[in-house]
N, C-alpha and C positions, 0 to 999 in steps of 0.2 A: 504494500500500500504506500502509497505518494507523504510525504512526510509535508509533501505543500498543500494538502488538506486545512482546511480550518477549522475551528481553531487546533491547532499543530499536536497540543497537549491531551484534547479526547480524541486525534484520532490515534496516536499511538499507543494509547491505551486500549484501545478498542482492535488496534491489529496485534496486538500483546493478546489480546482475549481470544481470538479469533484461532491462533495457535493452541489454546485451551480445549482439549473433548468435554463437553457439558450437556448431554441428552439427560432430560428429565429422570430424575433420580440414580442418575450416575454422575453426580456433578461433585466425586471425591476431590478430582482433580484441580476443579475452579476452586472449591473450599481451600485447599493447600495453596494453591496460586494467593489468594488473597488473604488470606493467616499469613500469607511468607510478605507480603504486601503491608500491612499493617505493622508488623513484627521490625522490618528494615526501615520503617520510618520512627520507630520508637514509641508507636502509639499504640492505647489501651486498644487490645484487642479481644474478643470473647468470639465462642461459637455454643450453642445450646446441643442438647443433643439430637435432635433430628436432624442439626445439619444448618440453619444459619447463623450470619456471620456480622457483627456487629462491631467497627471502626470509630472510637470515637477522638476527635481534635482537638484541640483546644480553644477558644476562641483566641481572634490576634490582639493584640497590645490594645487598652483602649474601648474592647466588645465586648469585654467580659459580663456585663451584665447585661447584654439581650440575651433572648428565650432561646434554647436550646431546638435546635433547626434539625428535625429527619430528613436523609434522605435515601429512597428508598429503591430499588430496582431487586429482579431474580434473576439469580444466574445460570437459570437452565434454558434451552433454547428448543424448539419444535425441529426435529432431523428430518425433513423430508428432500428427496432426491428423484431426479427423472430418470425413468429405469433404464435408458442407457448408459446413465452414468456410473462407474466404479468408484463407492468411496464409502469408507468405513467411519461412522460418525463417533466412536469410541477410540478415533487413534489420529486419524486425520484433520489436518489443520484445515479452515476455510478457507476459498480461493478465493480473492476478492479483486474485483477492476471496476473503473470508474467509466462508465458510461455515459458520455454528458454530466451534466451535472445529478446523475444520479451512481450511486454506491451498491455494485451488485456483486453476485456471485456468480461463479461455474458450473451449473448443473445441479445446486443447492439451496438449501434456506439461509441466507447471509446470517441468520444470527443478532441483528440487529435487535430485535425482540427475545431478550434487552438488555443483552448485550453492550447498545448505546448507551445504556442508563448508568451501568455498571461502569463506563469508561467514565463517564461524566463525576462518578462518583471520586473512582481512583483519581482524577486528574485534579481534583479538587483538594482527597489528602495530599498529592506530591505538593500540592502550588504550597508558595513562601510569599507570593507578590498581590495576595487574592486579600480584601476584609473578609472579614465573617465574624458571628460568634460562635459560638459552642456549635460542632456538629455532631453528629452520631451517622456513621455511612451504613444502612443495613441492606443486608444483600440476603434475600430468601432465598431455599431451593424448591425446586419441583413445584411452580408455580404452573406451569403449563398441562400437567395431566390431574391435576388435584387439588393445586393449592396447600398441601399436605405442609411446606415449609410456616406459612403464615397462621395456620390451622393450630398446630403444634407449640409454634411461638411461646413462650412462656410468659405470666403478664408482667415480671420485670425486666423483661429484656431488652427493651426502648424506655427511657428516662424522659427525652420530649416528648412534648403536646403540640408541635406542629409539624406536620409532615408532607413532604414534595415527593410524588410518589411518581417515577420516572420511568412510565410501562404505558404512554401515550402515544398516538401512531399518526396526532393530526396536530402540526405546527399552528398555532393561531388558535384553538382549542382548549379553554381550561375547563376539565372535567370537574364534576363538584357531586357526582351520583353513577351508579351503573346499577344494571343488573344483576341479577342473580341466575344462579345456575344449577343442573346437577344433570347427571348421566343416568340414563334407561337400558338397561340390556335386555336382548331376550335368547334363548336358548331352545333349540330342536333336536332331539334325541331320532337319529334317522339309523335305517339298517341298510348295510349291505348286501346286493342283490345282483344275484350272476346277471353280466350282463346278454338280452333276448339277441336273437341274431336278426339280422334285416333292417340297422339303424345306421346313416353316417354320422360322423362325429364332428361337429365343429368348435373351432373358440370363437368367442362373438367377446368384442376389445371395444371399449369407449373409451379414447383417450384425449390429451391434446387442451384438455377444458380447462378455466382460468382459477378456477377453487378460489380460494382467499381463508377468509377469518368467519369461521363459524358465527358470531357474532356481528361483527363491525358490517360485513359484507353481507349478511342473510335478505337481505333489502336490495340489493343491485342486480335482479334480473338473472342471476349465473346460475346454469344449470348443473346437477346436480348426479353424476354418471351414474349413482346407484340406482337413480330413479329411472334413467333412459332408461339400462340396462332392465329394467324390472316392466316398463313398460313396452319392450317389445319380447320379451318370457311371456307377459300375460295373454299379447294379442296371439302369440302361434300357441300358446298352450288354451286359445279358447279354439282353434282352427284343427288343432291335431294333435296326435299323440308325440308329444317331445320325453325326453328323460335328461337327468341330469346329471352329472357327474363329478363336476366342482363348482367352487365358485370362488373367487377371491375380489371382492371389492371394496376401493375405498381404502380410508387410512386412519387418521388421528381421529379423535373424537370430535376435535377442538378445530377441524379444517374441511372445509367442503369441499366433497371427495371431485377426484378429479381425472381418473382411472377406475375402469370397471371391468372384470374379465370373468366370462364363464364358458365352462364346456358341455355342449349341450348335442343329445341324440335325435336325429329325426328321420323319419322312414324313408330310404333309399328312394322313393318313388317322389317323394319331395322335395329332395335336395336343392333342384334350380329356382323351383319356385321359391321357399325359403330364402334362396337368395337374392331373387329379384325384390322379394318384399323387405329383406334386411339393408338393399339400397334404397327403396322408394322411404323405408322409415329414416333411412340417414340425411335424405333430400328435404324431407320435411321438420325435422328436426331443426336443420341447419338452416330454416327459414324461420324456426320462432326463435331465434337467437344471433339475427345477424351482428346486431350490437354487441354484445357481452363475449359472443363465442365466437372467433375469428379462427380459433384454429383447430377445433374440433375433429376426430379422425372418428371412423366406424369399419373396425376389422373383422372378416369373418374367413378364416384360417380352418384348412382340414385339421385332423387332431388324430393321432391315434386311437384307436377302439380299445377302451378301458378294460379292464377285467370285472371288473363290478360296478354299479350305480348306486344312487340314492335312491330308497325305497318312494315311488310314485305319491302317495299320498305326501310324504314328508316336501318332495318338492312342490307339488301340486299347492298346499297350506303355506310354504315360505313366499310362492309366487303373488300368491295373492295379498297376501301381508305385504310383501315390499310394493304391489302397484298401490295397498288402499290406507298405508300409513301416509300422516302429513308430513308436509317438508316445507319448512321457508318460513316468512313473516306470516302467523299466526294474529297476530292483534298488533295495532299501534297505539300509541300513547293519545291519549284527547285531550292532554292538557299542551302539548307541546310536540312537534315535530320529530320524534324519535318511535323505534320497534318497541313496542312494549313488550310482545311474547313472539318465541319462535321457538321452531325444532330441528333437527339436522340429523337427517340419516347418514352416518356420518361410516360404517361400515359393515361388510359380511363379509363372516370367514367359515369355508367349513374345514374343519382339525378332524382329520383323518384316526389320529392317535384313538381318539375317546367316541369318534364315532358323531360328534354334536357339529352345531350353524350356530356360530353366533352372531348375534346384530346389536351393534352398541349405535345410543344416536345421543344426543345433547338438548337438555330444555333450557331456554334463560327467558326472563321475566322479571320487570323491574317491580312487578307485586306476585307473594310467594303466591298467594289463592290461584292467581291467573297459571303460574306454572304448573303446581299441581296440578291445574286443568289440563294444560298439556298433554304435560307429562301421563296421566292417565288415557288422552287418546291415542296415544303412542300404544300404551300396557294392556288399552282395551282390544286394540285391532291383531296384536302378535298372538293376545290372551285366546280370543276367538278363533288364531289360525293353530293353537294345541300348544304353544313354546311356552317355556317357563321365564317369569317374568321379572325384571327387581330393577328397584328403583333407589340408587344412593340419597343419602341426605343430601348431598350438593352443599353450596355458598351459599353465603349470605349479599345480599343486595348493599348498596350503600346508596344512604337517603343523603339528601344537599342540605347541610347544614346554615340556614338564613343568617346566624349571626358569623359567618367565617371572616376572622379578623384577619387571615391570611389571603383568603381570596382579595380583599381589599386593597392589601398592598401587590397584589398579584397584577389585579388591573390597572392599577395605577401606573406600575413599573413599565405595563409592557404600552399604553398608548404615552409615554413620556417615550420610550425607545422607537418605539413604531408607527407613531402620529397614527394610529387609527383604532379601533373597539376590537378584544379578544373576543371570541363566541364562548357562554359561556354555558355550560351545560350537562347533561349526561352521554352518556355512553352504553351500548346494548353490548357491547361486549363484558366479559367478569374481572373484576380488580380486585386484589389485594385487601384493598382499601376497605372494601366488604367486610371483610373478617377483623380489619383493623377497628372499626368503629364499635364490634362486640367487645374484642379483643382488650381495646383501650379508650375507656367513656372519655366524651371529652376530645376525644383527639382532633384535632381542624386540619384538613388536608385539601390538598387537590393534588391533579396529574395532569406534566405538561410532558412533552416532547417533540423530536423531531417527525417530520414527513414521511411516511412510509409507504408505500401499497406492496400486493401480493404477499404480505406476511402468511404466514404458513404452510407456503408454496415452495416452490423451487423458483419462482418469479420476483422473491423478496426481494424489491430495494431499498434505499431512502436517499430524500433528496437532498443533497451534500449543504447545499445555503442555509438551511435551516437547522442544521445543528448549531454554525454560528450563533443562529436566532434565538434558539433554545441556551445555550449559552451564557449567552449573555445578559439575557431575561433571569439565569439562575443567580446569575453573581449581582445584579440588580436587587433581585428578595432580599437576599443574605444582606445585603448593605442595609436595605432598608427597613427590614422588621424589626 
């Protein structure tokens, strides 16, 4: 990475990180990184036992008696990769290049999320030249499949009452609420069954799709390969005898799926037509999505003829589950411009091992009642197709606190630097923050950061000016709270 980045001090920090392996709950390595970080600077450093990691500084000559300032980011990152690419997300460093004025990857998640926050943090213990008072730098893990790091937290293990929670994906954006969330699986107990003779075999592949942030993105139109793919199972298994044989779709919980792949049996005497219909479905398809989906692929590949299938009724009950479960914006908010509820079929897997399908999807909702609703038409439609069903506790939501002394000077800072008005608002995506506000009564936060799209993709960027902006807005707070 270009060391002529701006400003110079988070991004070296952030190509320092980048060298770090840190997938969600294997983030031994960052924890060490940053213990060894703290430790060379001389400053008090702690780690709890589940695993985060808490930096605190001292205020400079002078600050000592302002309010003890959080600042907060996770240091685990979403591993996804496009399946031509070779890379081991537990050994391998990120590849990064600068793309115009945007900071991307090789075939990967850049890591930026948050990654960025985490530099921003470190570059703030290194500085000598920066005011501040009192900070405390904390870095959560395993914020990306669970929150499990924030969850755990123990309730003295942050001393501040005000906290800058640096896990924001929209420059110009100060968060002051999000939603809430939690995860739906469901489970099919299928048998193996010699497989009949007189069937050809094909893989039928959705690929190429733009996914994004289960959250942030659930509102922008993007289609969703689990559901293509489940939508043309339904239409040939309302026409003909298909079987099935595997299925592997979709990825994170936390990222709409973006690849879909199954192998599917259909009667020798079928075969062409099957495939004139699985181009006329790809043609139309690629018409309710010219906007959002520019690069869309629809593969249908011979396959070798299996030794055994999924017993008929088991695919037959999963088919219909995956065309008649919801997916996307579910409810918007009436008081204000943002998603209130949504769902995300977010994957299927069938494990050969144990014989099962499983389908994990994601509920968020910035009121818990409206989730549970969800969440239960999710539980009702699997329940109905025979799978066994569970539903985690999930997050907690985080409400906008009217009197935030912090957001105050928050706005103030940035239209004295920016001569114009922050947006100021929530967020359909899940924060931290959430668990923070149980966690620790009282606490006043917001979350700002730099510019990002395709986060949880292989498409992740962010755009390089607006770190400056971010920045410089943080060293602005710090002076002035």
């Amino acid at each position: 990475m270009s060391v002529q980045l701006q400003p110079a001090c988070v991004f070296e920090a952030f190509s320092e990180i980048n060298q770090v392996p840190r997938p969600s709950k294997r983030e031994d390595k960052m924890m060490d990184y940053l213990v060894n970080i703290g430790r060379q600077l001389g400053l008090e450093t702690v780690t709890d036992k589940i695993g985060n990691v808490v930096i605190r500084k001292p205020a400079t000559p002078g600050m000592e008696d302002r309010p003890v300032i959080v600042l907060q980011s996770h240091m685990d990152m979403v591993c996804e990769k496009n399946n031509d690419v070779q890379f081991d997300f537990d050994k391998d460093a990120i590849q990064t290049y600068v793309d115009g004025e945007w900071l991307t990857a090789r075939g990967t998640t850049l890591g930026a999320d948050d990654g960025i926050g985490c530099a921003m943090e470190i570059a703030l213990l290194r500085s000598t030249d920066i005011m501040h008072g009192p900070l405390e730098c904390v870095f959560t893990r395993d914020e990306e499949t669970g929150l499990t790091g924030a969850e755990n937290m123990p309730a003295d293990f942050i001393k501040g009452r005000m906290m800058i929670n640096l896990d924001n994906e929209e420059e110009g954006y100060i968060f002051v609420s999000c939603a809430g969330g939690c995860r739906t699986s469901a489970t099919f107990h299928y048998q193996e069954l010699e497989t009949p003779r007189g069937y050809f075999f094909v893989q039928l592949t959705v690929k190429g799709l733009t996914g994004g942030h289960s959250g942030d993105d659930i509102n922008k139109m993007r289609a969703n390969a689990n559901k293509l793919l489940a939508r043309f199972l339904y239409m040939q298994q309302e026409k003909r005898d298909i079987l099935m044989s595997d299925i592997q779709a979709g990825g994170l919980h936390n990222a709409i799926p973006r690849e879909a792949s199954c192998i599917i049996g259909i009667p020798f005497a079928d075969k062409e037509q099957v495939r004139a219909e699985w181009n006329i479905f790809a043609s139309d398809v690629e018409g309710e999505y010219t906007v959002t989906e520019k690069s869309m692929q629809f593969l249908m590949e011979s396959a070798e003829t299996p030794a055994t299938v999924i017993d008929r009724e088991t695919s037959r009950k999963l088919i219909y589950a995956m065309q008649g479960v919801f997916n996307g914006e579910f409810a918007h908010c009436q008081d204000i411009d943002l998603v209130e509820t949504s769902s995300n079929l977010a994957s299927i897997r069938r494990n050969p091992q144990d014989r099962t399908i499983n389908v994990i999807s994601s509920q968020r909702s910035s009121i818990l009642s409206a989730r549970h609703n969800v969440a239960n038409t999710f539980r009702a439609v699997f329940q109905l197709a025979g799978a066994d069903v569970d539903t985690g506790e999930g997050y907690p939501g985080w409400k906008m606190n009217p009197n935030s002394q912090l957001l105050v000077v928050a706005v103030q800072q940035y239209r004295r630097l920016f001569n114009k008005e922050p947006f100021v608002g929530g967020i359909h995506a899940g924060l931290e923050c959430g668990l923070f506000s149980e966690k620790f009564p009282g606490m006043d936060m917001i979350s700002i950061g730099p510019t990002m799209r395709g986060v949880h993709s292989p498409d992740e960027r962010m755009l390089i000016p607006t770190v400056q902006m971010v920045w410089d807005h943080i060293l602005a707070i710090l002076q002035a709270v």
